[in-house]
C-alpha positions as CSV (number, residue, x, y, z in Angstrom):
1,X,9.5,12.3,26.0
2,X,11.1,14.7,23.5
3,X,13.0,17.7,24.9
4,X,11.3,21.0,23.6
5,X,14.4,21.4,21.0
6,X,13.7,18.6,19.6
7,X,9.9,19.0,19.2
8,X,10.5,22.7,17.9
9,X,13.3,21.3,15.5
10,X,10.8,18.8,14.1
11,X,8.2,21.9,13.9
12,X,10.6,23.7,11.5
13,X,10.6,20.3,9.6
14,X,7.4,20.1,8.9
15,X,7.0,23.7,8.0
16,X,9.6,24.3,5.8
17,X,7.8,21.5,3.2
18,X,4.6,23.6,3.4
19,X,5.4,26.7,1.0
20,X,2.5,29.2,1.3
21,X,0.3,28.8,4.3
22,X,-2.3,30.4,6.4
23,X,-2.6,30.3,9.9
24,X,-5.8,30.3,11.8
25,X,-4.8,32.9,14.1
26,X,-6.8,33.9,17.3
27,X,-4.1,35.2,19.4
28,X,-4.1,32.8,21.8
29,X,-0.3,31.2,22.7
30,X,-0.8,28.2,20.5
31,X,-2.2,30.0,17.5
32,X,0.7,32.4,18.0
33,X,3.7,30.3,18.3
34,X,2.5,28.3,14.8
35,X,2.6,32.3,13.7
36,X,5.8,33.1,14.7
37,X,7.5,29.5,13.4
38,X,5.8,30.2,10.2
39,X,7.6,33.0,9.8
40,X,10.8,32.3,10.6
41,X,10.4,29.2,8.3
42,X,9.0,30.1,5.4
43,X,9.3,34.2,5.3
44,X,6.5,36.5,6.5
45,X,5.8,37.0,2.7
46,X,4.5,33.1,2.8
47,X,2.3,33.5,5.5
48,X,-1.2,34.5,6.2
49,X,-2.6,35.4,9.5
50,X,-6.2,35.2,8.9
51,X,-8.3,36.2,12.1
52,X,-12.3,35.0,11.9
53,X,-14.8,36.7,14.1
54,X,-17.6,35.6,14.9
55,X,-20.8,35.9,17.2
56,X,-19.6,34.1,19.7
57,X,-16.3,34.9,20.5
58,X,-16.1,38.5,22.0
59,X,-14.7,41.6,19.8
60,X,-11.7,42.3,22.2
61,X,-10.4,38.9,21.1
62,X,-10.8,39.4,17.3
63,X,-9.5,43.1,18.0
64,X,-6.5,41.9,20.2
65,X,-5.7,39.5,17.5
66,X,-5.4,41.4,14.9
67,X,-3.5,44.0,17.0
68,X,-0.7,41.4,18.1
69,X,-0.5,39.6,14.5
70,X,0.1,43.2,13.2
71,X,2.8,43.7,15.7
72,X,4.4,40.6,14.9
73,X,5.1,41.9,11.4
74,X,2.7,39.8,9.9
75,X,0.4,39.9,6.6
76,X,-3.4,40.3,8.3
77,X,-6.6,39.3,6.8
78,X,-9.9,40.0,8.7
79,X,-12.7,38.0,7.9
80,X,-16.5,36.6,9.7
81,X,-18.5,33.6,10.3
82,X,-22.0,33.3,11.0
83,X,-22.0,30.6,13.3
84,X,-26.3,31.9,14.6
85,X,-27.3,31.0,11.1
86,X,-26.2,27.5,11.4
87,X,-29.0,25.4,12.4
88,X,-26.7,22.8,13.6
89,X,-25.2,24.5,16.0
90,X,-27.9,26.5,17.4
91,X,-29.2,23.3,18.2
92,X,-26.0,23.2,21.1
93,X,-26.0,19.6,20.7
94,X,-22.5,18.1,21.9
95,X,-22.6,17.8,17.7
96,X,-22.6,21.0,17.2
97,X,-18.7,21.5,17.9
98,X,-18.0,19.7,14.9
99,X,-20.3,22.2,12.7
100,X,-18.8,24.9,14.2
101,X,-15.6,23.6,13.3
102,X,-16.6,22.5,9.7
103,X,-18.0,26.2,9.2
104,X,-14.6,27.6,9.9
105,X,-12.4,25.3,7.9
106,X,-14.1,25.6,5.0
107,X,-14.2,29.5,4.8
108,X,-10.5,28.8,5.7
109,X,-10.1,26.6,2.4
110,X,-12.1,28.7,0.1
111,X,-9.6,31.7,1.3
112,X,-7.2,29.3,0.6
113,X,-7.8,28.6,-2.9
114,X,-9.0,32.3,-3.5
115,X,-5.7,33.7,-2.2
116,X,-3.9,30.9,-3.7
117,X,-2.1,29.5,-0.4
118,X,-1.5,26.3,0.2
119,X,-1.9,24.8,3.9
120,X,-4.3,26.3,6.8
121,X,-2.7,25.7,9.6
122,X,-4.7,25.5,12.9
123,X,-3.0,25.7,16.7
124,X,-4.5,22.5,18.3
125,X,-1.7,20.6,20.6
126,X,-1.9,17.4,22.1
127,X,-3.5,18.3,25.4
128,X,-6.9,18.8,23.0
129,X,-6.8,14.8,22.2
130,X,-8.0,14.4,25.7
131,X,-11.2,16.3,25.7
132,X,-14.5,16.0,24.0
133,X,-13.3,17.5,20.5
134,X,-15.2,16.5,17.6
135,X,-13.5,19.8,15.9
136,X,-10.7,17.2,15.5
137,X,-13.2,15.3,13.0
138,X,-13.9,18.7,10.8
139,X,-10.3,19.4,10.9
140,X,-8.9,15.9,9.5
141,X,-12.0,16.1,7.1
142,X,-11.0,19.6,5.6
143,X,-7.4,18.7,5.5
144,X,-6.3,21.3,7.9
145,X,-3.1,20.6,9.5
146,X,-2.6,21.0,13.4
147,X,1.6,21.3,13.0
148,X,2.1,21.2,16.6
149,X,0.5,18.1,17.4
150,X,2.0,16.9,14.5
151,X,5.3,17.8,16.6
152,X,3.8,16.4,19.9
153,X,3.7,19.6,21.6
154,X,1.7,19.9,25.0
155,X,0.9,22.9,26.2
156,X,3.3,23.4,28.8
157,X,6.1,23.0,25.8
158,X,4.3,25.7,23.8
159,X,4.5,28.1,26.9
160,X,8.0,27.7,27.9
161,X,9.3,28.0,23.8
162,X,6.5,30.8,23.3
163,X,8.4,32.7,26.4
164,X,11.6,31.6,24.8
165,X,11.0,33.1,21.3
166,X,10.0,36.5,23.6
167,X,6.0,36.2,22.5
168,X,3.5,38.5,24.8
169,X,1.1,35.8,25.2
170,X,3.4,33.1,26.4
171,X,1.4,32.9,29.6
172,X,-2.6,33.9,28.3
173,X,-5.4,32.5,29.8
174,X,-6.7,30.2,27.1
175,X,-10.3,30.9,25.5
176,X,-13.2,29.6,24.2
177,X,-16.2,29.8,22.3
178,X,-18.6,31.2,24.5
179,X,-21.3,28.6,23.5
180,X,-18.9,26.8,26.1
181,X,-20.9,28.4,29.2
182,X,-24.1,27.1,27.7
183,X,-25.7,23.4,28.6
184,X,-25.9,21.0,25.8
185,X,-29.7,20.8,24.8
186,X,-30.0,24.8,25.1
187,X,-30.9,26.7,22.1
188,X,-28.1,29.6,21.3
189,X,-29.4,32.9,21.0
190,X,-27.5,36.8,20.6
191,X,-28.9,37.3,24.0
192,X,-27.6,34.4,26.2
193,X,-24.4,35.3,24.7
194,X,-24.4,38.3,25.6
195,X,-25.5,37.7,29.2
196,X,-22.6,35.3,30.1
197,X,-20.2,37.5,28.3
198,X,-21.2,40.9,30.2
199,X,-21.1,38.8,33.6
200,X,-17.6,37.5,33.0
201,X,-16.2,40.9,32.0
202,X,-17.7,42.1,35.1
203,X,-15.9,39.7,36.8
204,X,-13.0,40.0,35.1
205,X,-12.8,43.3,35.9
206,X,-12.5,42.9,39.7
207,X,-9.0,41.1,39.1
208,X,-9.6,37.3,38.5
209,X,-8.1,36.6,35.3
210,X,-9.3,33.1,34.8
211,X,-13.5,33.2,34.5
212,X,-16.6,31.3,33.7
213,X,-20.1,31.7,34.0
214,X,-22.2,29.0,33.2
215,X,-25.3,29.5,32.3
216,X,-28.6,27.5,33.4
217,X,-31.4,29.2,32.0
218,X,-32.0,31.9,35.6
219,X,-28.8,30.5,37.5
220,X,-25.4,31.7,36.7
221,X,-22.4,29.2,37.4
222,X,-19.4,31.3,38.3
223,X,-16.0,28.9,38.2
224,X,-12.8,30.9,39.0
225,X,-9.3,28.8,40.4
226,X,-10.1,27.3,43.7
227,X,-7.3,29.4,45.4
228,X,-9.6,32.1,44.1
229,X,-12.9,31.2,45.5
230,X,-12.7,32.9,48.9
231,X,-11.4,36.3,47.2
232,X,-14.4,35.8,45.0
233,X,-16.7,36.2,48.0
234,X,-15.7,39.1,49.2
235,X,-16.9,40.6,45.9
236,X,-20.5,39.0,46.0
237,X,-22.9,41.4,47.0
238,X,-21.1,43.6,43.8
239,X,-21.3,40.4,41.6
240,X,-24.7,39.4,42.8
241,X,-26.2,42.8,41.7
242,X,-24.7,43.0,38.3
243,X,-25.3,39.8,37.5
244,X,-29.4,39.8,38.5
245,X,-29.1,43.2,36.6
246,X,-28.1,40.9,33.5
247,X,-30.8,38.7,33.8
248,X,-30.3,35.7,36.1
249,X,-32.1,35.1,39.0
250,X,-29.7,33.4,41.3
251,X,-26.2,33.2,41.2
252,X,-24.1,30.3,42.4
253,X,-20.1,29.7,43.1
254,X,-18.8,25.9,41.6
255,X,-17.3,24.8,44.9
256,X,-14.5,22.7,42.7
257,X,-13.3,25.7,40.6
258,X,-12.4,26.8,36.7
259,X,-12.0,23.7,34.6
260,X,-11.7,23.8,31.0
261,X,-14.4,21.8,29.3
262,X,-16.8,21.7,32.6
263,X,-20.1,21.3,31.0
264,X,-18.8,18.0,28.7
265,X,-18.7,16.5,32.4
266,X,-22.0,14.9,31.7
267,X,-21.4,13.6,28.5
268,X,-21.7,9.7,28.5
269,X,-18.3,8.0,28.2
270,X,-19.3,6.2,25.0
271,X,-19.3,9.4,23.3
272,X,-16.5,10.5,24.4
273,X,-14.8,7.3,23.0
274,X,-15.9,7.3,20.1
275,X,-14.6,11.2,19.4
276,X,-11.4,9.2,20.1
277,X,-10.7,11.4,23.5
């Protein structure tokens, strides 16, 4: 395998043929690093941070993104998608990801054109070839370019040059659409949203830093690490209360822990095969 040198040397390769780009920036650590190489490569002036909110991705994330592209010197531009006006991925069929996906590239292109840049730039690494991603497929279709798995970065190598480049967010959580916590087959609404969004911010706010909740229509899902579990239960008459108060009816604890991805566990192996995972 390639030393992390080498991989970030090849980044600043393939960057320094790409002129004007915009980054898809979300402020996550893999979104960031393509920020920060970006810049030292081609010149802030050549760059575009472009943060895209949305309805289901929480405020604090749009607003912390913005907050840390500003910080790192870079030219913001704040835009939306309306991701509950797309049938197709109200639906929450495992096909929806890939509408989702296709939603955003293509405001990312037309901003492209309009603001006459040249590449957009997402942060997918090569740990995301191994789960169900048909965002992949919408990506290669708009002729976005994922520059760190075109430098075979895995997360673990984005970390330890993120921490060595000095960036905040060298060790954040990672995130996700919050469509995540909801079962394939299940219509998306504001309000389920909502639900599992207040209840992990609840629990968040006790002091576990890595959360799900799942939802199942009146049973919520909790996932937090398995070292965490037992602290977890110490906290569940507190959780138990805020979460009925939010609308479920029971509330459960996954005995095998957080793990990215959970509710593509019951997707049939021949689709994930043929999303080339």
């Amino acid at each position: 395998m390639k030393k992390s040198t080498e991989k970030n040397e090849k980044l600043g390769e393939i960057l320094s043929s790409m002129n004007r780009v915009i980054v898809a920036f979300s402020g996550g650590v893999d979104s960031t690093l393509v920020l920060k190489r970006a810049q030292q490569v081609l010149g802030t002036s050549n760059v575009l941070a472009v943060v895209v909110g949305s309805e289901l991705f929480r405020k604090e994330e749009f607003d912390g993104a913005v907050k840390l592209a500003k910080k790192m010197g870079a030219v913001v531009h704040e835009t939306e998608i309306k991701e509950l006006e797309v049938e197709e991925i109200v639906a929450n069929t495992p096909e929806s990801w890939y509408y989702s996906k296709k939603l955003l590239y293509s405001h990312l292109n037309k901003l492209a054109k309009e603001m006459d840049y040249d590449y957009v730039l997402d942060g997918m690494i090569m740990d995301d070839l191994s789960d169900f991603r048909p965002g992949l497929r919408a990506r290669t279709e708009a002729g976005a370019r994922s520059v760190l798995q075109e430098a075979d970065f895995y997360k673990q190598e984005v970390r330890e040059l993120s921490k060595e480049l000095d960036l905040p967010v060298w060790n954040k959580p990672a995130s996700c659409s919050l469509a995540s916590r909801i079962p394939y087959g299940t219509r998306l609404d504001k309000q389920k949203i909502e639900q599992v969004n207040q209840a992990e911010k609840f629990i968040t706010k006790l002091g576990f830093n890595m959360v799900r909740v799942r939802y199942h229509k009146n049973v919520a899902r909790i996932e937090v690490k398995s070292e965490d579990i037992i602290e977890l239960l110490k906290h569940r008459d507190r959780i138990q209360l805020k979460l009925t108060s939010l609308g479920f009816s029971y509330v459960s604890v996954d005995l095998l822990g957080y793990r990215t991805g959970s509710m593509n566990e019951v997707l049939p192996a021949d689709l994930l095969k043929a999303e080339g995972n």
